[in-house]
C-alpha positions as CSV (number, residue, x, y, z in Angstrom):
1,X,-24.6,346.6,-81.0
2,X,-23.3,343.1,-82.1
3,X,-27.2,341.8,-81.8
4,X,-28.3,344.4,-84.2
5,X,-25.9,343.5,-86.5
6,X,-26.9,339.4,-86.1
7,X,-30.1,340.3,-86.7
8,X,-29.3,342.6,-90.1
9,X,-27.1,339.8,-91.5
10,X,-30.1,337.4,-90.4
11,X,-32.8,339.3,-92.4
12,X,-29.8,339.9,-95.6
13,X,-30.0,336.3,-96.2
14,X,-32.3,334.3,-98.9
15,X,-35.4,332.3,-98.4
16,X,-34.9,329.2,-97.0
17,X,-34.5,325.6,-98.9
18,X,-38.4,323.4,-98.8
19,X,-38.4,320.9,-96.0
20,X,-37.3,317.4,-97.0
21,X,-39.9,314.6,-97.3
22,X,-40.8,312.1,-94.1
23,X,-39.3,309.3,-93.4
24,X,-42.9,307.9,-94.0
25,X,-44.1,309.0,-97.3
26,X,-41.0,307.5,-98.4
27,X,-42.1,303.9,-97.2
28,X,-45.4,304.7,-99.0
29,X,-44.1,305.0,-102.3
30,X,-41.6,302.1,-101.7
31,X,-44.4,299.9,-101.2
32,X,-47.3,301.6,-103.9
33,X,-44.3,300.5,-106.4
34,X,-43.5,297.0,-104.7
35,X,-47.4,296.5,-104.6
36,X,-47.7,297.3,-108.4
37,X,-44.6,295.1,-109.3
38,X,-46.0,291.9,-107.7
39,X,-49.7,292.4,-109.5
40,X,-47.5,293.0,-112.8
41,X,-46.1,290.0,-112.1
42,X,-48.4,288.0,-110.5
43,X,-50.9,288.7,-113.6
44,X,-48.4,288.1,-115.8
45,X,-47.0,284.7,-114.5
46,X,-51.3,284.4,-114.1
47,X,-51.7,285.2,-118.1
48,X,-49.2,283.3,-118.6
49,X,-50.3,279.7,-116.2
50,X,-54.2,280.0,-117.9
51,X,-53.2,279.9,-121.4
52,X,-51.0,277.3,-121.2
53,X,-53.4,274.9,-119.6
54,X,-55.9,275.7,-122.1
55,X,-53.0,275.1,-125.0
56,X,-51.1,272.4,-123.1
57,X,-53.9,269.8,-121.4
58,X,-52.8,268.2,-118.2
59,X,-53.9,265.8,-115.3
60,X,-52.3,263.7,-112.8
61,X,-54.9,260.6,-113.1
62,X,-53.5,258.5,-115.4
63,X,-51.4,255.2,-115.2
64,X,-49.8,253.0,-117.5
65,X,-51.5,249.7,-118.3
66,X,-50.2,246.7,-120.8
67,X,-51.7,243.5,-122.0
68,X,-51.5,240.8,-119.4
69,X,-51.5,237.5,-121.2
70,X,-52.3,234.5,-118.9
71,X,-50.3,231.2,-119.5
72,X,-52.0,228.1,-119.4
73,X,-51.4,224.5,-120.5
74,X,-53.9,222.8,-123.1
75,X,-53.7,219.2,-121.9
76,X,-53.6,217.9,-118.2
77,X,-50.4,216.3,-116.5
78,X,-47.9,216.5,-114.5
79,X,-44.9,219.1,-114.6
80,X,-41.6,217.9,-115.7
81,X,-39.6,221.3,-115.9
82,X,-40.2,225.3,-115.3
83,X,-37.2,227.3,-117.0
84,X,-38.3,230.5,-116.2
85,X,-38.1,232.4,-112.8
86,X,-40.3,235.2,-112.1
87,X,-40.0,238.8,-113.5
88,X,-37.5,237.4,-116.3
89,X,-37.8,238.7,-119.9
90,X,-38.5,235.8,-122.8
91,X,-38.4,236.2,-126.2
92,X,-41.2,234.6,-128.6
93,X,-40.6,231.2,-129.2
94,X,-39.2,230.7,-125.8
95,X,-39.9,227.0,-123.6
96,X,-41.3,228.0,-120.3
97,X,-42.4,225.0,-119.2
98,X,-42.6,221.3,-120.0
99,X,-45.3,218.4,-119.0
100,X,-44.4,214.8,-118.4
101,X,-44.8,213.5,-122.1
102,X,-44.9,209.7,-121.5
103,X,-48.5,209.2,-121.7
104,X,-49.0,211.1,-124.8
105,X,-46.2,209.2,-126.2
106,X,-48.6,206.2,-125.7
107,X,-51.1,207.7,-127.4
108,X,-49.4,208.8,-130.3
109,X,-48.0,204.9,-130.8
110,X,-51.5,203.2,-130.1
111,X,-53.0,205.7,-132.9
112,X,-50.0,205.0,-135.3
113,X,-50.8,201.2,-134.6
114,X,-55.2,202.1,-135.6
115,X,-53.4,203.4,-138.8
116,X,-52.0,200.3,-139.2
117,X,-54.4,197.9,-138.6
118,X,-56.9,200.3,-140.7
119,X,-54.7,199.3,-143.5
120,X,-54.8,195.5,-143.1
121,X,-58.5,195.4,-142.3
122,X,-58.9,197.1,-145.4
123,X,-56.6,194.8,-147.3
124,X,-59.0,191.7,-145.9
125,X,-62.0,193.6,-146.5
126,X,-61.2,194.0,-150.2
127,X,-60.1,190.2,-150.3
128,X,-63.5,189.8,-148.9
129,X,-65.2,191.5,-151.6
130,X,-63.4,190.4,-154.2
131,X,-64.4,186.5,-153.1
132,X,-68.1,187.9,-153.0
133,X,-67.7,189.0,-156.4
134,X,-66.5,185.5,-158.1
135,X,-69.7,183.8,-156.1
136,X,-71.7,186.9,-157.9
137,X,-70.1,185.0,-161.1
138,X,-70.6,181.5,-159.8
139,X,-74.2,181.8,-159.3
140,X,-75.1,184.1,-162.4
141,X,-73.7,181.0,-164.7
142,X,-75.9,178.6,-162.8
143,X,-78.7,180.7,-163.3
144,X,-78.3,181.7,-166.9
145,X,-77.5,177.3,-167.5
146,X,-80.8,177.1,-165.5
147,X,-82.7,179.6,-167.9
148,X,-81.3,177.3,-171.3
149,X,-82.0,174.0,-169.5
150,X,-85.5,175.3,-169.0
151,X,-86.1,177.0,-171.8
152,X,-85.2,173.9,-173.7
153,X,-87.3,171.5,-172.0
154,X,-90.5,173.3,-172.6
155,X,-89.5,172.8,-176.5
156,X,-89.3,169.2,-175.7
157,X,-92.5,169.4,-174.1
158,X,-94.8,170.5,-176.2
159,X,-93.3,167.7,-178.6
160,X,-94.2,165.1,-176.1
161,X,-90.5,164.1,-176.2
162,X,-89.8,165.3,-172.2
163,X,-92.0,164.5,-169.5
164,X,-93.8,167.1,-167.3
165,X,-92.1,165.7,-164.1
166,X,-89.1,166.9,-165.5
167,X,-89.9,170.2,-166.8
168,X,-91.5,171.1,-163.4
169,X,-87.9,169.8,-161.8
170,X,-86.3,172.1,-164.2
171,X,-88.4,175.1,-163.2
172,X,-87.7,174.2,-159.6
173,X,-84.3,174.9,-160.2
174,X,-84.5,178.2,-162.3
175,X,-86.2,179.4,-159.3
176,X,-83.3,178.4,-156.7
177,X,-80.5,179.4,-159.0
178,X,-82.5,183.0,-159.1
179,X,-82.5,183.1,-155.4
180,X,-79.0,182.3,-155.1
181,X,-77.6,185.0,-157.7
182,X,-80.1,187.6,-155.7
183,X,-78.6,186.2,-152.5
184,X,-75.1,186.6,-154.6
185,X,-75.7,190.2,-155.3
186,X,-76.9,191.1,-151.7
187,X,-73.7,189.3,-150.1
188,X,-71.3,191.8,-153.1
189,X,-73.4,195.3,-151.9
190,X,-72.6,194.0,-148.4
191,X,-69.1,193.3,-148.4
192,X,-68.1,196.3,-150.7
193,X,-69.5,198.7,-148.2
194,X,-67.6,196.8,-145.2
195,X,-64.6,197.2,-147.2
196,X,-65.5,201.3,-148.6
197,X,-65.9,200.3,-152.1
198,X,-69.6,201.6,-152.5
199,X,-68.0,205.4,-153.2
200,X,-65.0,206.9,-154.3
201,X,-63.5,208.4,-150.7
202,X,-65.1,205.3,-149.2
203,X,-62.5,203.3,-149.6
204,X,-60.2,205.0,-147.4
205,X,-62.7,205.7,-144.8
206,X,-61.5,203.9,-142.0
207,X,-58.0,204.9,-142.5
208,X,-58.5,208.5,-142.9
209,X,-60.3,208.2,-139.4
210,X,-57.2,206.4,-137.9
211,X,-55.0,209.3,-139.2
212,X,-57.1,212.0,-137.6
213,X,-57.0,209.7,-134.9
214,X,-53.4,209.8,-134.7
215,X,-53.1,213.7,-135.8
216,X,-54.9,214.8,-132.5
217,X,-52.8,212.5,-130.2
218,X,-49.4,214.3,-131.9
219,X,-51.2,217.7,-131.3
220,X,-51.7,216.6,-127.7
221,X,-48.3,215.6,-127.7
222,X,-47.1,218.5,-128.8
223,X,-49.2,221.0,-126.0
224,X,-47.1,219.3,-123.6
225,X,-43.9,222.1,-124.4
226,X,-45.5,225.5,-123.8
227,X,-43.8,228.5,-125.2
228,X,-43.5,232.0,-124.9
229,X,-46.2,233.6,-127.2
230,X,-44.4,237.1,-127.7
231,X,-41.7,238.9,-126.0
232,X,-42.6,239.9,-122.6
233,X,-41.7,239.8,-118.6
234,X,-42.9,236.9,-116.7
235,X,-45.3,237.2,-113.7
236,X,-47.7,235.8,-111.1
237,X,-46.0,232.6,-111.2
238,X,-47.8,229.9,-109.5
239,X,-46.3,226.8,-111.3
240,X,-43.7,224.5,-109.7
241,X,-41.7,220.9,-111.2
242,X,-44.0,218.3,-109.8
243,X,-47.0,219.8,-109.6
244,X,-49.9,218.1,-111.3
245,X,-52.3,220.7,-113.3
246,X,-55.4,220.7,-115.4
247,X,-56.5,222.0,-118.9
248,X,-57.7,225.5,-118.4
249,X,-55.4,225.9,-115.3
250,X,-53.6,229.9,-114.7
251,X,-49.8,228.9,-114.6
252,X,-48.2,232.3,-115.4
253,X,-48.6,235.6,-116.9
254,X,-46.7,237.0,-120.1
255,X,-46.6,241.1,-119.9
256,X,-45.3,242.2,-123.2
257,X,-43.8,245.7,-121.7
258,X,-42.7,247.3,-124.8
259,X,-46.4,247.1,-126.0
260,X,-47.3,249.5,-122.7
261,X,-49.8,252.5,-123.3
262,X,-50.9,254.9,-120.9
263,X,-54.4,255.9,-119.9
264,X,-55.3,259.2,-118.9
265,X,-58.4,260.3,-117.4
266,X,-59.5,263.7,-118.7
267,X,-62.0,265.7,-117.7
268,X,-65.1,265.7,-120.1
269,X,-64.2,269.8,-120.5
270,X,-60.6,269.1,-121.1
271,X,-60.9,267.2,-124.3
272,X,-62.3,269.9,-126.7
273,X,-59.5,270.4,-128.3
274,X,-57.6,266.9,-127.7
275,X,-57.2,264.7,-131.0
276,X,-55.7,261.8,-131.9
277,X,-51.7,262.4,-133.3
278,X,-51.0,265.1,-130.5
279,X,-47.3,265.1,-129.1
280,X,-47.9,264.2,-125.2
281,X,-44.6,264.9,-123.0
282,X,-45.6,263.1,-119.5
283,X,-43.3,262.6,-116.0
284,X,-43.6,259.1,-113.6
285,X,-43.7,259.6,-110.3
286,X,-40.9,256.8,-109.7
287,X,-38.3,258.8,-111.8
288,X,-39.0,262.2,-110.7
289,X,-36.5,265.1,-113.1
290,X,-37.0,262.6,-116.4
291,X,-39.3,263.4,-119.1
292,X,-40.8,260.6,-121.7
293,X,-42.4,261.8,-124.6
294,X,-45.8,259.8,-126.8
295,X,-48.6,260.4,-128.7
296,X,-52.2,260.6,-128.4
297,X,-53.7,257.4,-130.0
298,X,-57.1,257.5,-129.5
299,X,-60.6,258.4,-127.2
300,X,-62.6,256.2,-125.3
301,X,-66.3,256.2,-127.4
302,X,-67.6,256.7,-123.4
303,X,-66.6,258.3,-120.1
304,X,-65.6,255.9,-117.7
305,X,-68.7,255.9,-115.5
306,X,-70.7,254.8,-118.7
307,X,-68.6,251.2,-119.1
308,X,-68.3,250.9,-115.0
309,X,-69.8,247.4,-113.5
310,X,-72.7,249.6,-112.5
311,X,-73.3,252.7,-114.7
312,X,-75.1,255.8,-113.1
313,X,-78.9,255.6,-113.5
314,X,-79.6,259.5,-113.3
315,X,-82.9,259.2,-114.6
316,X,-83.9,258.1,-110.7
317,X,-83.3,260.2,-107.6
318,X,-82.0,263.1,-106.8
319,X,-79.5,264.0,-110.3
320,X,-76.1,265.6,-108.7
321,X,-73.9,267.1,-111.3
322,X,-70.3,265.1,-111.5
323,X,-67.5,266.1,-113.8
324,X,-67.5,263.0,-115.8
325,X,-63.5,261.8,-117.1
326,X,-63.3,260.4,-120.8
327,X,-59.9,258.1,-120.6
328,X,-57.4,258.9,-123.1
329,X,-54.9,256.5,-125.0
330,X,-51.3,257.8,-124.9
331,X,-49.1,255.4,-126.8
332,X,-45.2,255.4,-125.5
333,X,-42.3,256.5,-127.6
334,X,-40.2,253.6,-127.5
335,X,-37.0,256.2,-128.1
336,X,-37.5,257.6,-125.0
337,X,-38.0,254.3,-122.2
338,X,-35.2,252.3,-124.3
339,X,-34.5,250.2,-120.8
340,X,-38.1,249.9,-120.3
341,X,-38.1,251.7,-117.0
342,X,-42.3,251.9,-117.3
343,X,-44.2,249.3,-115.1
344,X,-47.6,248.3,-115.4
345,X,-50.0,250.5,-112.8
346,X,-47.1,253.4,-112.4
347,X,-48.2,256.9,-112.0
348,X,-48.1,259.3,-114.4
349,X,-48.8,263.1,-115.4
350,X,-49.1,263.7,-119.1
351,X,-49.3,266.9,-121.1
352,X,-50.9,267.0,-124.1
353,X,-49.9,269.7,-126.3
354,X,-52.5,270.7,-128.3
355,X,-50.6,272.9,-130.9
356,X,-52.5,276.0,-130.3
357,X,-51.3,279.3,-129.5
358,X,-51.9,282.2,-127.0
359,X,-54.2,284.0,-130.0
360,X,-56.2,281.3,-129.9
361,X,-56.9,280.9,-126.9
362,X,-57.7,285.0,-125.8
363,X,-59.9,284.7,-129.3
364,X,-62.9,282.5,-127.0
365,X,-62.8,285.7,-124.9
366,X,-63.2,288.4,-127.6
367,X,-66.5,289.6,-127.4
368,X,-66.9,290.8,-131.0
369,X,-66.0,287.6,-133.0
């Protein structure tokens, strides 16, 4: 009796509920929505990573480089006094070095004495002239008496009043007293161009010679203090009190650091849309978390294979295909290295931002421009 009546209330009651999902399908869905999340954004972060290269232009070859001046002497001699130590800063104007001055000093007096005996030679050369010039005198009157005396005696002649001896004596000495005024003349031309007097700067010849004379031993003189020729750190010293050098010879080098650029090596398909005047925002490797900022100044006219020691010859061989790097100058903000941090050779990564947008760049992809 009591199982018929378990079995009535059994068929009295409603359908049953639906069974609940597996454990597994769960996991399925879990992961179809974790899978789609991570391509979301993956493609997004994707998207996102290609068109900022192409808007923002970046590379990781690239160094900074700065005039390296060398420092040499212009005379020979021996070194007095080095005031500078390596790696110190100097300002223009600044004595690095000094040479042992005595013989130049020598110099300079022996050509100040040339000046003056230029002076006094030209003093008895003019004395000299002038006594040429009173004998010029001298022997023109005793030529011109020597013309009348003649001159007169052929009168007499011809009246039979002077003999013919005479007249011929008198003749005679026309002709001598010519000879001596000609030999007059040639000793005035002579001693007028000993002493410069033959043409206006002439005079002062000899003397202008002794005072270039003596103008080039002060400039010698004076290459024996070498200075700073701009404001820069002091390298590569090889220059010690004592030491004896030549003209020509490396002493030093002068690298004017706040004059520092940076040269980036693009690739040749990077540089479409790099120009000159772009903001450049670049990291060193030697102060890694600090950002300097510059500018794009200019493009090489050739890649860097093109102005190498030995350029490619393509036209022979086998031709391989190389990306090709066009290097790029990035000149420094001063503002943002005001301790001049930035070292010749350093490593750098700069970013050129180009100024273009995310439209322009998904434009080169539209198929119906």
């Amino acid at each position: 009796m009591a199982e018929e009546l378990s079995a009535t209330v059994t068929e009295a009651q409603p359908n049953e509920a639906p069974t609940p999902p597996t454990p597994t399908g769960n996991k399925k869905i879990k992961a179809l929505i974790i899978l789609l999340t991570v391509f979301c954004v993956g493609g997004w972060f994707g998207l996102n990573w290609f068109i900022t290269s192409r808007c923002n232009i970046e590379t990781d070859n690239a160094f900074v480089e700065a005039r390296i001046l060398p420092v040499s002497s212009k005379v020979s001699g021996t070194v007095a006094r080095v005031l500078v130590i390596d790696n110190q800063f100097v300002k223009h104007g600044d004595l690095l070095l000094e040479i042992d001055d005595r013989d130049y000093k020598l110099h300079v007096s022996q050509a100040a004495a040339g000046v003056g005996m230029a002076e006094n030679e030209m003093s008895g050369e003019q004395l000299k002239a002038d006594g040429a010039r009173a004998a010029l005198q001298s022997a023109r009157a005793r030529f011109d008496q020597a013309v009348a005396d003649l001159a007169r005696a052929e009168k007499l002649y011809s009246r039979d009043v002077l003999p013919k001896e005479q007249l011929e004596r008198l003749s005679t000495a026309k002709r001598v007293s010519e000879s001596q005024l000609k030999e007059a003349e040639e000793t005035l031309k002579r001693a007028k161009a000993e002493a410069g007097l033959a043409s206006k700067s002439g005079s002062k010849a000899k003397i202008l010679q002794r005072t270039a004379q003596l103008g080039e031993a002060e400039l010698q003189l004076s290459y024996t203090r070498i200075y700073a020729a701009r404001d820069g750190y002091i390298t590569r010293k090889s220059v010690e009190e004592g030491v004896n050098i030549q003209a020509g010879q490396p002493l030093m080098a002068l690298v004017p650091l706040q004059e520092a650029w940076i040269t980036a090596n693009y690739k040749e398909r990077q540089i479409t849309y790099l120009k000159p005047g772009q903001r450049v925002e670049f990291t060193v490797d030697a102060y890694p978390g600090k950002t300097f900022a510059g500018m794009v100044d200019s493009i090489m006219a050739g890649t860097g294979a093109a102005f190498s020691l030995l350029p490619p010859e393509n036209a022979t061989g086998n031709y391989v295909k190389v990306v090709q790097r066009v290097p790029v100058k990035i000149a420094i903000d001063r503002n943002s290295d005001p301790e001049q941090l930035l070292r010749v050779g350093m490593s750098v990564i700069p970013v050129v931002l180009t100024g273009r947008t995310a439209g322009d760049v998904l434009k080169e992809f539209n198929p119906f421009k």
